[in-house]
C-alpha positions as CSV (number, residue, x, y, z in Angstrom):
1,X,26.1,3.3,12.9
2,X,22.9,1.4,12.6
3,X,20.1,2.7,12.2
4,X,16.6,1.4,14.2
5,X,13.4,1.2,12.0
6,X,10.1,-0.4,13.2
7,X,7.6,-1.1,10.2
8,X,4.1,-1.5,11.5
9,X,0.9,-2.2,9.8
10,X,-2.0,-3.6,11.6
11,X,-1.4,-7.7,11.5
12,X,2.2,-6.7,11.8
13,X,2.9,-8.9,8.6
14,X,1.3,-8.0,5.3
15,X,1.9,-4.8,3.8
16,X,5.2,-3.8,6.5
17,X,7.2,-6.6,5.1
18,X,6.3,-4.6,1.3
19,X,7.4,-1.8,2.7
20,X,10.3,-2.9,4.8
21,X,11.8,-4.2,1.7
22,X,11.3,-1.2,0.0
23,X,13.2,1.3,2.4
24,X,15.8,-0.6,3.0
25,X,16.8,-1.4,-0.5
26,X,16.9,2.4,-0.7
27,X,18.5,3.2,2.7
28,X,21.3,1.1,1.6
29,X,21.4,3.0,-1.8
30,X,22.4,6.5,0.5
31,X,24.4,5.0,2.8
32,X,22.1,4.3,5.7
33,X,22.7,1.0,7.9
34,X,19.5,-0.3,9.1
35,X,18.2,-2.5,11.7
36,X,15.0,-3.4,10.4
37,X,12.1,-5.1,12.6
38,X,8.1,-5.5,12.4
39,X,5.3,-5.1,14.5
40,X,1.8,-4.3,15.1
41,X,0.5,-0.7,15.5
42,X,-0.6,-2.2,19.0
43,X,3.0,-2.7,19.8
44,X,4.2,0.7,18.9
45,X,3.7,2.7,22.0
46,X,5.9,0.0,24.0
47,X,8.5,0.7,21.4
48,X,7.9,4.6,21.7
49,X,12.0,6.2,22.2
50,X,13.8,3.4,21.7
51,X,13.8,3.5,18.2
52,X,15.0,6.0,15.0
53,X,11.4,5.9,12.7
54,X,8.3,4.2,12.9
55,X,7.0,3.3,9.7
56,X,3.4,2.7,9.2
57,X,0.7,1.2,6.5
58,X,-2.4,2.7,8.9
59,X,-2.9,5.5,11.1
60,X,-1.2,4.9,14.3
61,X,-3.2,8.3,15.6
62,X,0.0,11.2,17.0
63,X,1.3,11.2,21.2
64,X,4.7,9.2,20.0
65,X,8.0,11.2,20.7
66,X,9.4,8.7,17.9
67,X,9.1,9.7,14.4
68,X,6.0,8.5,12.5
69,X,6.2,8.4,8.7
70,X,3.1,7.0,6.9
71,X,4.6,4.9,3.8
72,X,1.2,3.9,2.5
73,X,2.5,5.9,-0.3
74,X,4.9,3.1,-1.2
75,X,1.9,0.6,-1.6
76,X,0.4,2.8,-3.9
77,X,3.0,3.7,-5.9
78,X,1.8,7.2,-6.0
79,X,3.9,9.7,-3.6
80,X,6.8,6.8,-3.1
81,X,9.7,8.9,-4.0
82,X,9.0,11.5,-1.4
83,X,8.1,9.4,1.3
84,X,11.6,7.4,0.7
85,X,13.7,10.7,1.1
86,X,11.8,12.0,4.1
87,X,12.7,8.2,6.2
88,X,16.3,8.7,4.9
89,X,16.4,12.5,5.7
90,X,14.6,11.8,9.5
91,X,17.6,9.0,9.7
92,X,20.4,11.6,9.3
93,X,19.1,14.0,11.4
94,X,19.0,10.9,14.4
């Protein structure tokens, strides 16, 4: 079953597609299917339930009943690792 992941960063283009790339790639590498899309943090609270995981280059601030998982980490380089097991361990628990 596929798995719905949002990537947001604040034009909604830049550093999400990085990161969309990124998770995916190692999604696929434990099994996870994913339906991957992109959007602004704007967008986000329309999107609120209806997805797995947001994942997000900027604070998004909390109120979201969707999980938020902040994958500036992966941009950095420093803290990547972990962040890419907690997306794929928040996606088997869905």
């Amino acid at each position: 079953m596929k798995k719905d992941i949002i990537f947001a960063c604040s034009s909604g283009i830049a550093t999400s597609t990085v990161v969309a790339e990124k998770v995916q790639e190692f999604c696929k590498e434990h099994g996870i299917d994913v339906n991957a899309r992109q959007a602004t943090v704007g967008e986000l609270s329309g999107l609120d339930g209806s997805v797995d995981v947001f994942v997000v280059t900027s604070d998004v601030g909390g109120g979201y009943n969707t999980p938020i998982v902040n994958a500036l980490p992966i941009l950095t380089g420093v803290g990547e690792q972990e962040v890419l097991e907690q997306i794929v361990s928040i996606l088997k628990e869905q």
